[in-house]
C-alpha positions in Angstrom: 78.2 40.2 -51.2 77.6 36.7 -49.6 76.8 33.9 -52.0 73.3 33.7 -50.2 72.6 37.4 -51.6 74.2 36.0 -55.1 71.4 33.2 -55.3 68.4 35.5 -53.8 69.4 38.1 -56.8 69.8 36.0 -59.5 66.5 33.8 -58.1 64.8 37.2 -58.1 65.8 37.9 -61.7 64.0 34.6 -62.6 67.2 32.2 -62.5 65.3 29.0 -61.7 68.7 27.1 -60.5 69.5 29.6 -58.2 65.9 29.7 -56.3 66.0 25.6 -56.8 69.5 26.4 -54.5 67.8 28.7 -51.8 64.7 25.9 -51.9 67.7 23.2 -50.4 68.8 25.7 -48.4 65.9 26.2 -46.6 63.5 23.7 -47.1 64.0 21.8 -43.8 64.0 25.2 -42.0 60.3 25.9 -43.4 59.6 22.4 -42.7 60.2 22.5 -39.2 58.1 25.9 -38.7 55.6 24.7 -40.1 55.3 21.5 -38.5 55.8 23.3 -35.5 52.0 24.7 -36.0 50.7 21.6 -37.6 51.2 18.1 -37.0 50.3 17.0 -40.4 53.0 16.0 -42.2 50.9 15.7 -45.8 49.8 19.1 -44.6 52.7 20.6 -43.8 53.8 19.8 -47.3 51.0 21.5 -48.9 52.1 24.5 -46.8 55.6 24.4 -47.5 54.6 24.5 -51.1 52.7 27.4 -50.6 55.3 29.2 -48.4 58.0 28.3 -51.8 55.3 30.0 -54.1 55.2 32.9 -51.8 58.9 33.2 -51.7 59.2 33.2 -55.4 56.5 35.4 -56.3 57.5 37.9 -53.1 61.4 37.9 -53.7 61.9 40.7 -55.8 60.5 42.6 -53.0 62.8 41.2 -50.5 65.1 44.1 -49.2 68.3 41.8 -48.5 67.7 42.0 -44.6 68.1 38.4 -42.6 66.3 36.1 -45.6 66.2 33.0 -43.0 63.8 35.2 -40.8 61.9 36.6 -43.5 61.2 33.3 -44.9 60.6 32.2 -41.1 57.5 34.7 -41.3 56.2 33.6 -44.4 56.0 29.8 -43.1 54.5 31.0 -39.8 52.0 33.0 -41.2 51.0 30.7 -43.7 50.4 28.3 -41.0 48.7 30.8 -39.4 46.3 31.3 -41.9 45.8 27.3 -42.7 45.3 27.3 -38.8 42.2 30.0 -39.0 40.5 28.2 -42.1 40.8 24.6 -40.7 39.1 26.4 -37.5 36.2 28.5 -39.4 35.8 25.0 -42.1 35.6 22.9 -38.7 32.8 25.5 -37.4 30.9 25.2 -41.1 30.8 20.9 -40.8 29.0 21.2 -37.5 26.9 23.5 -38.7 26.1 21.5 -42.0 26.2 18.5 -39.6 23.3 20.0 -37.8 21.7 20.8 -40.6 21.9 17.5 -42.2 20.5 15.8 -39.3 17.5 18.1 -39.6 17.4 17.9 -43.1 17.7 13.8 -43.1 14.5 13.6 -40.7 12.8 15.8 -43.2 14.1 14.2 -46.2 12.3 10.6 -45.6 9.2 12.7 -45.3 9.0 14.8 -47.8 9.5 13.5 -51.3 10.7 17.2 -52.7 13.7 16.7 -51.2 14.3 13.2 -52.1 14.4 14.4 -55.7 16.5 17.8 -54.8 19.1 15.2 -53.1 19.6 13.5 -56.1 19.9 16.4 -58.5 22.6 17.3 -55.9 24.1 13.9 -56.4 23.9 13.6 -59.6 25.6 17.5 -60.1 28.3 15.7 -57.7 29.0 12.7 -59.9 29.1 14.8 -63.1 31.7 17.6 -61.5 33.6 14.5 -60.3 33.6 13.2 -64.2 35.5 16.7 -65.5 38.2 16.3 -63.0 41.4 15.3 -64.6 41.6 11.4 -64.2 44.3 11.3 -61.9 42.8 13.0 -59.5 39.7 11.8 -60.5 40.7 8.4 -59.3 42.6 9.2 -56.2 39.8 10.7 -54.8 37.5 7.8 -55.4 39.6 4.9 -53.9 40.9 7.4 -51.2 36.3 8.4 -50.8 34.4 5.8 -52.1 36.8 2.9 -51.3 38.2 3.5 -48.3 42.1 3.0 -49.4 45.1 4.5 -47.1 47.4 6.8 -49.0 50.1 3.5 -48.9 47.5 1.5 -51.1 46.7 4.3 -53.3 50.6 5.0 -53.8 51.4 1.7 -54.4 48.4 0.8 -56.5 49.3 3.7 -58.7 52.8 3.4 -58.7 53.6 6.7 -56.8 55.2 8.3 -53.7 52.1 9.0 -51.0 53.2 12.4 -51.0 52.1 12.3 -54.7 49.0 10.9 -53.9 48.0 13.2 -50.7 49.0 16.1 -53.8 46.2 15.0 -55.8 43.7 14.6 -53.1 44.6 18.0 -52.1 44.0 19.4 -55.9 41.2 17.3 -56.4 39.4 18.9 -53.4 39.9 22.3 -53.8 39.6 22.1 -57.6 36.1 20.0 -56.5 35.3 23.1 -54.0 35.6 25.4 -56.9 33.2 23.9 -58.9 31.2 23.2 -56.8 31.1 26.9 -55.9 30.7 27.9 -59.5 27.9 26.1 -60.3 26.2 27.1 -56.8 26.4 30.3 -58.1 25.1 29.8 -61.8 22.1 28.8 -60.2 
């Protein structure tokens, strides 16, 4: 037994240094799949995070047969899949595009939806309030004022991966709420 077997075994039994070892192992080889299908560095590192999670939660299923391409798969499929959502989300902005421009010439006309808008605005602000602050303000100076990932970093004293992190998990914990109380109603 190889000591890449040793660490996938005892990383599979829940040893946390020995998947922390096949993480350094691999992590440029993920890296460089990934980037291979997206050009985003900040997302590629979202990715990669999910193709780690993957590989942890998946690894006691791993039958000890060529890890390095089985973890290959895992990155190219999860790109893959990031791929198809960033195509069907870019097909539901143009619609909503469309439907904002129709909606816009409507709105100045008809003073029901003026008063709708708001209450969607106003939902907005209040689901912005209950994200954790850090997030919170990451996505206001990154939104509402306009500041690069560099200024935000420095401002707040991080790494911009940190801060392209929170913007990520402000988003989608944003999305969720927003999709919650969507369906309260």
């Amino acid at each position: 037994m190889n000591n890449e077997e040793i660490f996938i075994k005892e990383a599979a039994s829940g040893n946390e240094e020995a998947y922390a070892e096949l993480i350094n192992t691999y992590k440029s080889y993920v890296f460089a799949i990934i980037l291979n299908f997206i050009k985003d560095y900040n997302e590629a590192e979202n990715i990669a995070q999910e193709v780690f999670l993957q590989i942890y939660v998946s690894l006691n299923k791993f039958e000890y047969d060529n890890f390095k391409s089985w973890i290959g798969k895992i990155a190219a499929n999860k790109s893959i899949d990031w791929l198809r959502k960033k195509k069907s989300k870019y097909k539901e902005e143009l619609v909503d595009d469309e439907v904002l421009e129709n909606s816009e010439a409507n709105i100045s006309n008809n003073p029901e939806s003026l008063i709708v808008e708001k209450e969607r605005r106003e939902n907005l602000i209040n689901m912005l309030n209950t994200l954790p602050d850090a997030y919170r303000d990451t996505l206001e100076k990154f939104y509402f004022q306009e500041k690069t990932y560099e200024l935000i970093a420095e401002e707040d004293n991080v790494s911009v991966k940190t801060v392209a992190s929170r913007l990520y998990r402000a988003k989608l914990l944003l999305k969720e709420k927003w999709r919650d109380e969507n369906e309260a109603l």
